[in-house]
PDB file of N, CA, C and O in Angstrom:
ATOM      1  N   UNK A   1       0.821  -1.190   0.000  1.00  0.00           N
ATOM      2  CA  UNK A   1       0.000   0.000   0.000  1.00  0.00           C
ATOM      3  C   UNK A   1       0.864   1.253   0.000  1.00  0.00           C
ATOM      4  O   UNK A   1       0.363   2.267   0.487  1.00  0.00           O
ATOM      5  N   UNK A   2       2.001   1.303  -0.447  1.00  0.00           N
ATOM      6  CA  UNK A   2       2.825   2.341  -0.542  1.00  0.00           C
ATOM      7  C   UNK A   2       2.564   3.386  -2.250  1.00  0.00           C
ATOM      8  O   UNK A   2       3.368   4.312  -2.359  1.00  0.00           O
ATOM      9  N   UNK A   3       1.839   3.276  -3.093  1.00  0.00           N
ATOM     10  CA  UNK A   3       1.284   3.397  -4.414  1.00  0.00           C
ATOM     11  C   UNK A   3       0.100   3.599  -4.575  1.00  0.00           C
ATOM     12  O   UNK A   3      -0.710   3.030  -3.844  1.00  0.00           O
ATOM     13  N   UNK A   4      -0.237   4.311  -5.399  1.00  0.00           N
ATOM     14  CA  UNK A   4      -1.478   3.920  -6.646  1.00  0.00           C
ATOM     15  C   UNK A   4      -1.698   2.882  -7.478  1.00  0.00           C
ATOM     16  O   UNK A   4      -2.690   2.159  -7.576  1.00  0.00           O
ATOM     17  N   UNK A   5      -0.353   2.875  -8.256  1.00  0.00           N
ATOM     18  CA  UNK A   5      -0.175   1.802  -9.375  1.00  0.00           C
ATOM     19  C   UNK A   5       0.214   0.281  -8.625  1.00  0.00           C
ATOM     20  O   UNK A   5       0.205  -0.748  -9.300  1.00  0.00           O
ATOM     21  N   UNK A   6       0.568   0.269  -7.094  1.00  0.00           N
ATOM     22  CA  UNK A   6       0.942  -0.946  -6.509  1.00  0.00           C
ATOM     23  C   UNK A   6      -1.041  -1.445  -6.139  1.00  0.00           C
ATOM     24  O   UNK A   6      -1.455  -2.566  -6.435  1.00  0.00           O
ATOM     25  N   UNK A   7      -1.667  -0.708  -5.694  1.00  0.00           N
ATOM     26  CA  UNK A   7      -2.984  -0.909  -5.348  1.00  0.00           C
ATOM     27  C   UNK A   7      -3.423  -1.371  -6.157  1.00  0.00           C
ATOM     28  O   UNK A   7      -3.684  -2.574  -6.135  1.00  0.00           O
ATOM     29  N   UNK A   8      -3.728  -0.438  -7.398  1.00  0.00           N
ATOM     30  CA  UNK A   8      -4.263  -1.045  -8.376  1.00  0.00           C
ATOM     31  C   UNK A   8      -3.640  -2.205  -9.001  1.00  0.00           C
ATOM     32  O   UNK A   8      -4.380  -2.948  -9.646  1.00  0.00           O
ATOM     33  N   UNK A   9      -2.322  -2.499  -8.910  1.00  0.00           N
ATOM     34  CA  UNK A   9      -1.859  -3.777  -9.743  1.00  0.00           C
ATOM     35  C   UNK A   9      -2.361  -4.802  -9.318  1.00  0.00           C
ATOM     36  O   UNK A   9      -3.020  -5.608  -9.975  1.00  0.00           O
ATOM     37  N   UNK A  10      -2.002  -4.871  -7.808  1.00  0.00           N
ATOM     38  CA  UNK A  10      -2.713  -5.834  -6.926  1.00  0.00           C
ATOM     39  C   UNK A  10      -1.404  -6.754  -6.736  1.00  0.00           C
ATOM     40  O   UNK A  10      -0.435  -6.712  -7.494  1.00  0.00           O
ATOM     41  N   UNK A  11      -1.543  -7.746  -5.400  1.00  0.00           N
ATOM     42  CA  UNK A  11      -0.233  -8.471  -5.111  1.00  0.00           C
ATOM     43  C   UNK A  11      -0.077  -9.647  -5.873  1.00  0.00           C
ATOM     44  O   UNK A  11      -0.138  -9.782  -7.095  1.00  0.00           O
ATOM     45  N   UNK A  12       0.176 -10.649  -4.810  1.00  0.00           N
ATOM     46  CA  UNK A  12       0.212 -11.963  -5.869  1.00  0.00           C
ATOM     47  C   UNK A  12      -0.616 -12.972  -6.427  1.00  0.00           C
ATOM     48  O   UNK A  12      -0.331 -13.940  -7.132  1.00  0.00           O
ATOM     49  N   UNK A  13      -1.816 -12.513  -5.928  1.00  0.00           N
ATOM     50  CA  UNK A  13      -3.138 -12.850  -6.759  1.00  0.00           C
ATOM     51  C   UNK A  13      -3.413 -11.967  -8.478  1.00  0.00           C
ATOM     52  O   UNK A  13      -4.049 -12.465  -9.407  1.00  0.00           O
ATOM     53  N   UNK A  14      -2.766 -10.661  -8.493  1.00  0.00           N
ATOM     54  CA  UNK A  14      -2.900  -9.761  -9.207  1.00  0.00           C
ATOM     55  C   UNK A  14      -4.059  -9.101  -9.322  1.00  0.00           C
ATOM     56  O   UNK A  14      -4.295  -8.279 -10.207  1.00  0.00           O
ATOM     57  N   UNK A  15      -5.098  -9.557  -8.114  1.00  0.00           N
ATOM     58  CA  UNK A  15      -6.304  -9.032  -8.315  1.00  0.00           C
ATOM     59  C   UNK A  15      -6.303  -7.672  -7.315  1.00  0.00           C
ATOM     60  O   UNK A  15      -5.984  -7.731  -6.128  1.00  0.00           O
ATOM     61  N   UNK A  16      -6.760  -6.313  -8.075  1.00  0.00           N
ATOM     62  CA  UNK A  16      -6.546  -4.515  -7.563  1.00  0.00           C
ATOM     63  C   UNK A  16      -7.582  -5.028  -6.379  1.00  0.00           C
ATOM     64  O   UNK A  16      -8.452  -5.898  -6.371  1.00  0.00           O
ATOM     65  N   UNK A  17      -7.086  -4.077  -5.361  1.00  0.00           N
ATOM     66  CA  UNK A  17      -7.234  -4.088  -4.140  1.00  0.00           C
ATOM     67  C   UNK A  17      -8.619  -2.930  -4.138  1.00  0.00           C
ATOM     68  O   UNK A  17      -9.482  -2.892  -3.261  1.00  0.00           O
ATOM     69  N   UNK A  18      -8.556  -2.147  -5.203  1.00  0.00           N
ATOM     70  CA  UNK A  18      -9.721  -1.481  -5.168  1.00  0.00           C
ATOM     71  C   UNK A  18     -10.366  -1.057  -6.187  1.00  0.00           C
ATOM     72  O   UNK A  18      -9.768  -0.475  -7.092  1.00  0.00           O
ATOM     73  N   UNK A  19     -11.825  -1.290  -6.228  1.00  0.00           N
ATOM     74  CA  UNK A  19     -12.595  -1.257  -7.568  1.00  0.00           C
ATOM     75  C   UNK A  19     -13.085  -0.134  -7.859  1.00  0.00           C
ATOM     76  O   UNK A  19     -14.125   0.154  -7.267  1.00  0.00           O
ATOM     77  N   UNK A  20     -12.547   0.828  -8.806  1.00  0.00           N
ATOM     78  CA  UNK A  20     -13.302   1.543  -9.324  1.00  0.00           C
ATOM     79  C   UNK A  20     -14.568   1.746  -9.306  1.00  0.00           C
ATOM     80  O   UNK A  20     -15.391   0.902  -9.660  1.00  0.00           O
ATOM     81  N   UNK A  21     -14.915   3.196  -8.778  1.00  0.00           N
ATOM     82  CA  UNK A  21     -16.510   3.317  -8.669  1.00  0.00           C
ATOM     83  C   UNK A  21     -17.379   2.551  -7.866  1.00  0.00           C
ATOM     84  O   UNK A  21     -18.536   2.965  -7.790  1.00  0.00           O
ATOM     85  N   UNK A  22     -16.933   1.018  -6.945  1.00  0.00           N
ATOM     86  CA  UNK A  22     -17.742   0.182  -6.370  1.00  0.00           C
ATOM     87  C   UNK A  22     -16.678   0.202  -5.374  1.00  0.00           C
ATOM     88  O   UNK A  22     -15.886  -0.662  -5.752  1.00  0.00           O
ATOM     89  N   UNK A  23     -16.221   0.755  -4.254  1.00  0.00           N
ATOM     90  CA  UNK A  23     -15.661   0.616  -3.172  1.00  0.00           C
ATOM     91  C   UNK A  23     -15.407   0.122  -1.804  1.00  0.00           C
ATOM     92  O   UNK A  23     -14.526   0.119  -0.943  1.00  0.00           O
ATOM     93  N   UNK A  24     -17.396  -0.569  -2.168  1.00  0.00           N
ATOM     94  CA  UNK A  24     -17.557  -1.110  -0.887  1.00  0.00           C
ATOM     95  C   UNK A  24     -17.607  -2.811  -1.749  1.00  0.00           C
ATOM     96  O   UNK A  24     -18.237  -3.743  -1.248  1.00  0.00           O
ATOM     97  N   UNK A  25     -17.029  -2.913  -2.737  1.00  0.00           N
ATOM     98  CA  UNK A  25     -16.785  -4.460  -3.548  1.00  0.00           C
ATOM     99  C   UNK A  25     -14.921  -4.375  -3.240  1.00  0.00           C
ATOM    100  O   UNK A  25     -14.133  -5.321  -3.211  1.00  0.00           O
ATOM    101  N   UNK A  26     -14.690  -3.169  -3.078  1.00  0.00           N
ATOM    102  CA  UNK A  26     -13.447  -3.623  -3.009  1.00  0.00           C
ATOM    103  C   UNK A  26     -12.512  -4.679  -1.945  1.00  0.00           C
ATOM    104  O   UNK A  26     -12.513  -4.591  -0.717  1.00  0.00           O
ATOM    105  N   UNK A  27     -11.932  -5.423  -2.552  1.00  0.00           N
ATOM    106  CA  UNK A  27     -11.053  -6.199  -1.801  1.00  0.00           C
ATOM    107  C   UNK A  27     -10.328  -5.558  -0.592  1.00  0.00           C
ATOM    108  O   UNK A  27     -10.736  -6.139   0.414  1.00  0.00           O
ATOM    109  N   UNK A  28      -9.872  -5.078  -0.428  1.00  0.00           N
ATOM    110  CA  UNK A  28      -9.054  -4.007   0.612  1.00  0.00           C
ATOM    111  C   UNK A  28     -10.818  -3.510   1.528  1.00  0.00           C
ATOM    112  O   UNK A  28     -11.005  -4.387   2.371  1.00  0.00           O
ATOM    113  N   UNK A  29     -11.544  -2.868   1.554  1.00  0.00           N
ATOM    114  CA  UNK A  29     -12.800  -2.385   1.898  1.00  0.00           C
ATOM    115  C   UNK A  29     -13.100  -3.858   2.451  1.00  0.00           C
ATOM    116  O   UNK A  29     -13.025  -3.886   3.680  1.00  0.00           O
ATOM    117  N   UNK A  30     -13.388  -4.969   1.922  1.00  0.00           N
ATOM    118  CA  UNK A  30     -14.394  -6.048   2.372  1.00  0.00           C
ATOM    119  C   UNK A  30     -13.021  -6.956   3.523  1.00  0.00           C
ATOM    120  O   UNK A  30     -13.385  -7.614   4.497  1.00  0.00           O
ATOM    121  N   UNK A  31     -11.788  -6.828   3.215  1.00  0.00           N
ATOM    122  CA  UNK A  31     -11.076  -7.338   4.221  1.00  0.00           C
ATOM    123  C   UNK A  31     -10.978  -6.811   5.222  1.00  0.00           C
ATOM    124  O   UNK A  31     -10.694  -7.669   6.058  1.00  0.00           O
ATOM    125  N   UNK A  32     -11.068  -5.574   5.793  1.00  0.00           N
ATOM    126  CA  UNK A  32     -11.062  -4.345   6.587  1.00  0.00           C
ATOM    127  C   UNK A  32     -11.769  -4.541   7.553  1.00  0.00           C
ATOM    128  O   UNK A  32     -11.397  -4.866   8.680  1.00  0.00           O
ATOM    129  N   UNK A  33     -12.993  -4.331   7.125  1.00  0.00           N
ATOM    130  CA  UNK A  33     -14.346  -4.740   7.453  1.00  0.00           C
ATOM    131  C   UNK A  33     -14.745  -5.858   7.737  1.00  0.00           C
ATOM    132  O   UNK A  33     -15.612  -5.919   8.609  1.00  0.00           O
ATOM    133  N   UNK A  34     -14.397  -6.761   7.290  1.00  0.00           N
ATOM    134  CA  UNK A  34     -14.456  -8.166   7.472  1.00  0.00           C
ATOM    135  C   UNK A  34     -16.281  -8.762   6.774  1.00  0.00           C
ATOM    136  O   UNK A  34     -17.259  -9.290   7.304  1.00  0.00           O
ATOM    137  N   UNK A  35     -16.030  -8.416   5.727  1.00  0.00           N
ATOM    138  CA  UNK A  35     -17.603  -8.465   5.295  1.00  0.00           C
ATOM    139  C   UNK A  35     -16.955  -9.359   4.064  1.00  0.00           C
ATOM    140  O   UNK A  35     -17.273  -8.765   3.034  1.00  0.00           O
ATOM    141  N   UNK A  36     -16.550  -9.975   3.889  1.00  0.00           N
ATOM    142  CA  UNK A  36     -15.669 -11.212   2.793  1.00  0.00           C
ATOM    143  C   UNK A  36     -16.333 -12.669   3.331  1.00  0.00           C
ATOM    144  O   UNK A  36     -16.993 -13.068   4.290  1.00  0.00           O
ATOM    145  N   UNK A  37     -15.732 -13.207   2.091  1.00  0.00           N
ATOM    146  CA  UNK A  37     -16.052 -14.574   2.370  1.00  0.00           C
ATOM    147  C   UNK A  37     -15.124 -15.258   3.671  1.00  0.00           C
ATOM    148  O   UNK A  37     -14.153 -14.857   4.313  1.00  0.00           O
ATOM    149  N   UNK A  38     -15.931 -16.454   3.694  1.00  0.00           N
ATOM    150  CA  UNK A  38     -15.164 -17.182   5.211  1.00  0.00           C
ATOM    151  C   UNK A  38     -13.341 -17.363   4.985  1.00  0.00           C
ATOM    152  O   UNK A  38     -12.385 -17.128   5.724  1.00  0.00           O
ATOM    153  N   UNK A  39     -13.496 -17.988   3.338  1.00  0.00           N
ATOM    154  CA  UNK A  39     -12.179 -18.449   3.429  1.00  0.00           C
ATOM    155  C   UNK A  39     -11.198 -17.685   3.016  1.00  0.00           C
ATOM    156  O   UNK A  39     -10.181 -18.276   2.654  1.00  0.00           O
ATOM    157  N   UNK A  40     -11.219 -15.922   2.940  1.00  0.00           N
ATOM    158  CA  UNK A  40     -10.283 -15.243   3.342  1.00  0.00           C
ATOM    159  C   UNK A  40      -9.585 -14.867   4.285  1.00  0.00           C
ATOM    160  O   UNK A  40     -10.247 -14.643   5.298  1.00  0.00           O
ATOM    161  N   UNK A  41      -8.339 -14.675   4.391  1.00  0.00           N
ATOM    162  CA  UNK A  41      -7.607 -14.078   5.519  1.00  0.00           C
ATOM    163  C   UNK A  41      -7.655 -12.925   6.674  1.00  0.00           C
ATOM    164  O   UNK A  41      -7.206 -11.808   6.416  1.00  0.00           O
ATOM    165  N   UNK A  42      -8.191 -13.212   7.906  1.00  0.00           N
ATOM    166  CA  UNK A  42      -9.210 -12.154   8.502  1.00  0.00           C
ATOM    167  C   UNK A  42      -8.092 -11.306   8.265  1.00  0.00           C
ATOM    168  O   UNK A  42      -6.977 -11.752   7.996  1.00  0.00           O
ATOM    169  N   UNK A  43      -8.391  -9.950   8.370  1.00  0.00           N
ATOM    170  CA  UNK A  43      -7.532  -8.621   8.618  1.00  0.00           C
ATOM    171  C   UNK A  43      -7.849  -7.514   9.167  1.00  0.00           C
ATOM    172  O   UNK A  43      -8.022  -6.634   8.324  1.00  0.00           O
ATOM    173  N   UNK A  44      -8.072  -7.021  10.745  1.00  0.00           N
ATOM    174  CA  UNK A  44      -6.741  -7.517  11.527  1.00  0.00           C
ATOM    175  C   UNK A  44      -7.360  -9.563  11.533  1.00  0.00           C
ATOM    176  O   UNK A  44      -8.427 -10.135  11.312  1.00  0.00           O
ATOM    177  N   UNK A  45      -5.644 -10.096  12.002  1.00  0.00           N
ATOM    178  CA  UNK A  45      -6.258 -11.300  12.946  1.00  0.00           C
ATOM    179  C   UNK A  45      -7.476 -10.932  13.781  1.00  0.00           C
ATOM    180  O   UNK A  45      -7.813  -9.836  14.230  1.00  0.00           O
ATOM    181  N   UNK A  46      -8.286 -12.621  13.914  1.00  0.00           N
ATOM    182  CA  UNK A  46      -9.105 -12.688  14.817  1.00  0.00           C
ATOM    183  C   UNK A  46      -9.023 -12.078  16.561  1.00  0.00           C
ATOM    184  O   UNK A  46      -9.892 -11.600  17.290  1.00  0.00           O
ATOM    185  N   UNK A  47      -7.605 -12.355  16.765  1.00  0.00           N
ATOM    186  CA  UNK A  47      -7.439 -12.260  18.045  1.00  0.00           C
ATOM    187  C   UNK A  47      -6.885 -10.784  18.497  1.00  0.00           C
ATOM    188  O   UNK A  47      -6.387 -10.435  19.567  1.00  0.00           O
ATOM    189  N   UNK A  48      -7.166  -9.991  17.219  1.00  0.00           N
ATOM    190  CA  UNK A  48      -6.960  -8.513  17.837  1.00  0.00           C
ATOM    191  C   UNK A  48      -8.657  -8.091  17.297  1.00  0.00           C
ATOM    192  O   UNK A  48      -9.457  -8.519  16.465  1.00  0.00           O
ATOM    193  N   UNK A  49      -8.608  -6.982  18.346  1.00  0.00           N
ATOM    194  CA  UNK A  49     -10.389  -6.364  17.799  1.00  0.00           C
ATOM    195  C   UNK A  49     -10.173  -5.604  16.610  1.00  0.00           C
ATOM    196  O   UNK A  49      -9.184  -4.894  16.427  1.00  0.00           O
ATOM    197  N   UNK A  50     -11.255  -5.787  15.685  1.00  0.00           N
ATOM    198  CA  UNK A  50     -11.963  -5.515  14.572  1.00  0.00           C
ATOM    199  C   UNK A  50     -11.014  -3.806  14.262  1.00  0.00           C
ATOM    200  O   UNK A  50     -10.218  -3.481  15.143  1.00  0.00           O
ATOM    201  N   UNK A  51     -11.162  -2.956  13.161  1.00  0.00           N
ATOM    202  CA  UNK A  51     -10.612  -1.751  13.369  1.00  0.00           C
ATOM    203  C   UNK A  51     -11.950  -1.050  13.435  1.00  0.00           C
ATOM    204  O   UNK A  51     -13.076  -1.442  13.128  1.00  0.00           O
ATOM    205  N   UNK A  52     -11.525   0.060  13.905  1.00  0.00           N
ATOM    206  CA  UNK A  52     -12.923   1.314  14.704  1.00  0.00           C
ATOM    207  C   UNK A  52     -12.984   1.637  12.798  1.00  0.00           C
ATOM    208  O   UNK A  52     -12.228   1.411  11.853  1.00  0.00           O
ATOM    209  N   UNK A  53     -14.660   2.426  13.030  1.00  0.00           N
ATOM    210  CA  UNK A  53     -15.092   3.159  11.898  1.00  0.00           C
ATOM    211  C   UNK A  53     -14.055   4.064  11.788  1.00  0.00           C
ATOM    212  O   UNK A  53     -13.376   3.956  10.767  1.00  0.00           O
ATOM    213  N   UNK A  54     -13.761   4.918  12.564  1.00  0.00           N
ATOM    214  CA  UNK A  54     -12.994   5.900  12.309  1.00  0.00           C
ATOM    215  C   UNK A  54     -11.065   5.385  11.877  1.00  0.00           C
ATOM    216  O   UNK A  54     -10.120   6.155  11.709  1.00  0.00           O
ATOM    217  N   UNK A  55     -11.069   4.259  11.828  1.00  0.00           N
ATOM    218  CA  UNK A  55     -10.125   3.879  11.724  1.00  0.00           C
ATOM    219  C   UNK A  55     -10.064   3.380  10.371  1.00  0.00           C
ATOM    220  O   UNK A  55      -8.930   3.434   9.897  1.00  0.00           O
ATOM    221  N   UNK A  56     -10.785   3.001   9.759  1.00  0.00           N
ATOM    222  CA  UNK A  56     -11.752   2.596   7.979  1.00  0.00           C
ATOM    223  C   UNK A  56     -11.586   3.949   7.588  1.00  0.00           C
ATOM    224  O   UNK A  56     -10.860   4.252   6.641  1.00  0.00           O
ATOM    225  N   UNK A  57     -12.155   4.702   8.195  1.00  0.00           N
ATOM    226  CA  UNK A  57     -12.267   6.075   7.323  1.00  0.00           C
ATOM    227  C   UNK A  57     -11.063   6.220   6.800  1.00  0.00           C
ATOM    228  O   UNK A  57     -10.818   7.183   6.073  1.00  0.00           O
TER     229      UNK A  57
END
């Protein structure tokens, strides 16, 4: 997350971390949040609390 062009390239899935115009589809947004499917990688870990709204913002 140091980029534009690193965001959008996306890591080693190559899939962009954020979708144009649909932000709350974005990958980065739905990991955050934790509103993803089961078998993604929580983020934070489970065993730290969730991040505050104001911390999303």
């Amino acid at each position: 997350l140091t980029s534009r062009e690193g965001i959008m390239r996306g890591g080693e899935s190559g899939t962009s971390l954020i979708q144009s115009g649909k932000p709350m589809q974005s990958p980065l947004y739905l990991a955050i949040t934790r509103e993803h499917e089961d078998d993604w990688p929580v983020m934070p870990p489970k065993e730290n609390d969730k991040l505050s709204k104001e911390q999303i913002a």
